[in-house]
N, C-alpha and C positions, 0 to 999 in steps of 0.2 A: 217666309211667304213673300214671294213677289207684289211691288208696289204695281195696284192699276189702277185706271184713271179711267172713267166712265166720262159720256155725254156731259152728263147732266155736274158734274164736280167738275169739268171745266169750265163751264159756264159761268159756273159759281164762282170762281176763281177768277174769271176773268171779269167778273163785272159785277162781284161783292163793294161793298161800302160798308167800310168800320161803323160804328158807331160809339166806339168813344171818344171821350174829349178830345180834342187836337186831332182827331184823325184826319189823315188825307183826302182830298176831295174824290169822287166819283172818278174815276177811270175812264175816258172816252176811248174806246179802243180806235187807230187810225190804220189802216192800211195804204202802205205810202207807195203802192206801184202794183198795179195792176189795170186789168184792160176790157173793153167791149170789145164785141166783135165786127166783123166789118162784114156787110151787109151783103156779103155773095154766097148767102146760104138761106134759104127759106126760111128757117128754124132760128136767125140768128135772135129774132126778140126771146124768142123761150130761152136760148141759150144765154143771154145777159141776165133775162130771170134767175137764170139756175146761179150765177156768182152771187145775184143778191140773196137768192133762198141761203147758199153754202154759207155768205156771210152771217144769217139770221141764226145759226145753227150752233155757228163757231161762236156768236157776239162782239163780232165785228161792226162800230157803227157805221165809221165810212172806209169810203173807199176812193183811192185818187186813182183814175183811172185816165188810159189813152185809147185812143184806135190804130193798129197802123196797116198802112195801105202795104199789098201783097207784092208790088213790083219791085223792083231794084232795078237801078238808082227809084228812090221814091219820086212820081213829079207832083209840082206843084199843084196842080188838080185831084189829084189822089191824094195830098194831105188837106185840101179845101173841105174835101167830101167828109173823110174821118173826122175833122175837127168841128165839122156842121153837124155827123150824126151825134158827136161825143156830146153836143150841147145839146143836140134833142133827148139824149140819154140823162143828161142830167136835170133833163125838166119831167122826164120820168120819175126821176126816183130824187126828185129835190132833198136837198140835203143830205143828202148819201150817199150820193155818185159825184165827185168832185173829178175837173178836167186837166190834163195837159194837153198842151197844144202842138200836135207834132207838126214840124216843118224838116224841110230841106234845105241845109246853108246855102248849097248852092245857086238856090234862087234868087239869093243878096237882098236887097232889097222888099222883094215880095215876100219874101219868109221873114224878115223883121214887122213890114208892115201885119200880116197874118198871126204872127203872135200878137203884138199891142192889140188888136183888134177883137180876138178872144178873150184876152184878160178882161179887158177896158166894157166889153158889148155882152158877154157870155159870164164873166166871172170866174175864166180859166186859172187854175194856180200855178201853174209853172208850166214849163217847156219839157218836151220829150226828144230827144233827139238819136238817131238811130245809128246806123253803120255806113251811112253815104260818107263822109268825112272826118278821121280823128276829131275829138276834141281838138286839137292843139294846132289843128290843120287851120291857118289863116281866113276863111270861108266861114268856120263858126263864130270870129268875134265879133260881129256887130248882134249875133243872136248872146252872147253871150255880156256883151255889154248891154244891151236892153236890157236882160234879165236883172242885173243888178239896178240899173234905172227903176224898173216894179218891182224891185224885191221878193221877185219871185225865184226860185230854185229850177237849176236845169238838171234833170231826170237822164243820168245819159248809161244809153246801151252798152256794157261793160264785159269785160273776161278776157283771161288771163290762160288761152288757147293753146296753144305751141302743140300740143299732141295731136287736134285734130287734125285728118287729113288734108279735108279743105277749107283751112280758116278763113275765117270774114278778113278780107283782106287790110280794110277800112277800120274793124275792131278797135276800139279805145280799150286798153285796159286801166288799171287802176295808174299804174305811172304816170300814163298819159293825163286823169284825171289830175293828180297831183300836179302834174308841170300846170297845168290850164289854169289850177287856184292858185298858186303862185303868180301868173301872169297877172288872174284879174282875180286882186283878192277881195273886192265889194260882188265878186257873183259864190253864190252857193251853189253848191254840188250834191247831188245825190248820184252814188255809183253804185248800178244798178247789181242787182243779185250775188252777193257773196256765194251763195249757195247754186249757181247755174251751171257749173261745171268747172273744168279749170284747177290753177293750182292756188285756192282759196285762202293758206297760209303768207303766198308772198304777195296777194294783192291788198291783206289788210295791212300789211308791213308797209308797201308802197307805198298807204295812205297817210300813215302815220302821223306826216310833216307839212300836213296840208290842212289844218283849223277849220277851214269852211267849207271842209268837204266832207260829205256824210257818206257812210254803208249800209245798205238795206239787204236785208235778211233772205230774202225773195229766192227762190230754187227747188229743183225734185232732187238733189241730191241731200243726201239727210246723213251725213258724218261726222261725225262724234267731236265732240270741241270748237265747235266753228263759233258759234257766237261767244260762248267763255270767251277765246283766245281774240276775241273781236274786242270786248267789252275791253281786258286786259291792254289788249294794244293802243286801241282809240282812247279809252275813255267810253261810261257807258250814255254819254251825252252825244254820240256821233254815230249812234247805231241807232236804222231803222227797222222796228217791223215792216217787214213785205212779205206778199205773196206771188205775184206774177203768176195767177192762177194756181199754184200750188197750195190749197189752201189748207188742207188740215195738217198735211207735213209742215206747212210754214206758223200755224199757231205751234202747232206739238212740239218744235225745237225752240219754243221763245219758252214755254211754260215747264219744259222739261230742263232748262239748260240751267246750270250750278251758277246760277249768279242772286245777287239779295232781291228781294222784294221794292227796295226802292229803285234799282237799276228796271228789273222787269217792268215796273211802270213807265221807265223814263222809255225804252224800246215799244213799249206797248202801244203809246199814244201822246204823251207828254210831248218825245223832243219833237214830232212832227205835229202839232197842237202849237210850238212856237216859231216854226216855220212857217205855218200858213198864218201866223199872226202879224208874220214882218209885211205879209203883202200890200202894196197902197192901192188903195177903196176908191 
């Protein structure tokens, strides 16, 4: 008889608590990359509702979330706006809705200042950063040197493209990630969605070699082995649960995939639980 999995026994599963001697503490489940919407739709507050209902459903507690502005190149006013609502979204749903702060390198100076100002005034945890500039592109290191100054983590837009037709030209994949944590090894990395499309075996290889760069889980593509072969490669200390709005595909491949009980916690909530712990207060 085939194994199935209801509502209600994941739930259980995701946010049981042993109770015998020695057992591990409570599980905070974190969701390390995901997003509000940005405010050019009538509906948009219902529609940030509905991520926090899906979270309440899956047992999700929080949720690190960005906004990002619809134009390319992003300008500087359109990441002001996203980063102003992301903070009224997070005084919505205090304690739940946790921020990054998305900027444009290209704005030098105003995008450094715009991060510090979020962490510092809002309580932002890290940076989001998109497809205007590789990582590795000269424009992102003063946003990237700050990051390690607050000890915050840069959240960077990722994938490993080559078949689409028109790829993002600007695209970081995981190499690129990897060169950038060699350059600056006091900043952390989160490289976003192993699961977003792409060739998902050679970009957690890419990562390999790079300590303080993380993987998050985040994607609608749902292919057998990806996080096993993740955990395998990295280490189960450098995998993050994500969703990136994919949300019950993105729990159902953490609690479905062949790795121990202590690893699924460490993906679950653990290792981004000491991520957001390095931040200076």
């Amino acid at each position: 008889m085939p194994y199935t999995l209801d509502r209600r026994t994941l739930l259980q599963a995701l946010a049981a608590t042993p109770v015998i001697a020695g057992a591990a503490a409570p599980l905070k489940v974190i969701d390390a990359h995901n997003h509000f919407n940005f405010h050019n739709r009538p509906d948009w507050a219902e529609a940030d509702r509905r991520v926090i209902e899906a979270a309440d459903k899956l047992g999700i507690e929080q949720l690190c979330c960005s906004i990002v502005p619809p134009e390319r190149p992003m300008t500087m006013e359109g990441c002001r706006l996203c980063n102003q609502w992301m903070a009224e979204g997070m005084k919505r749903y205090p304690g739940r809705v946790l921020g990054y702060a998305i900027v444009n390198p290209g704005y030098g100076q105003a995008a450094v200042d715009e991060v510090r100002r979020n962490v510092e005034e809002h309580g932002f945890i890290g940076v989001k950063l998109y497809n205007d500039f590789r990582v590795t592109d000269p424009k992102t290191a003063p946003i990237l040197e700050l990051a390690a100054k607050l000890r915050i983590p840069i959240l960077q837009h990722a994938g490993h493209t080559t078949w689409l037709p028109s790829p993002q030209p600007n695209i970081s994949d995981a190499g690129h990630v990897a060169e950038a944590a060699r350059r600056f090894p006091e900043t952390m990395f989160i490289c976003a969605h192993i699961c977003g499309g792409g060739d998902w075996e050679w970009s957690i290889k890419a990562l390999r070699d790079a300590p303080t760069a993380y993987f998050d889980t985040s994607g609608s593509v749902a292919d057998e082995g990806t996080v096993e072969f993740a955990v395998k490669t990295l280490g189960a200390d450098r995998v993050l649960f994500a969703c990136d709005l994919s949300m019950t595909t993105s729990v159902g491949r953490i609690r479905g995939a062949a790795i121990s009980e202590t690893d699924r916690r460490k993906l679950m909530g653990e290792n981004m639980q000491q991520i957001l712990a390095r931040r200076i207060r």
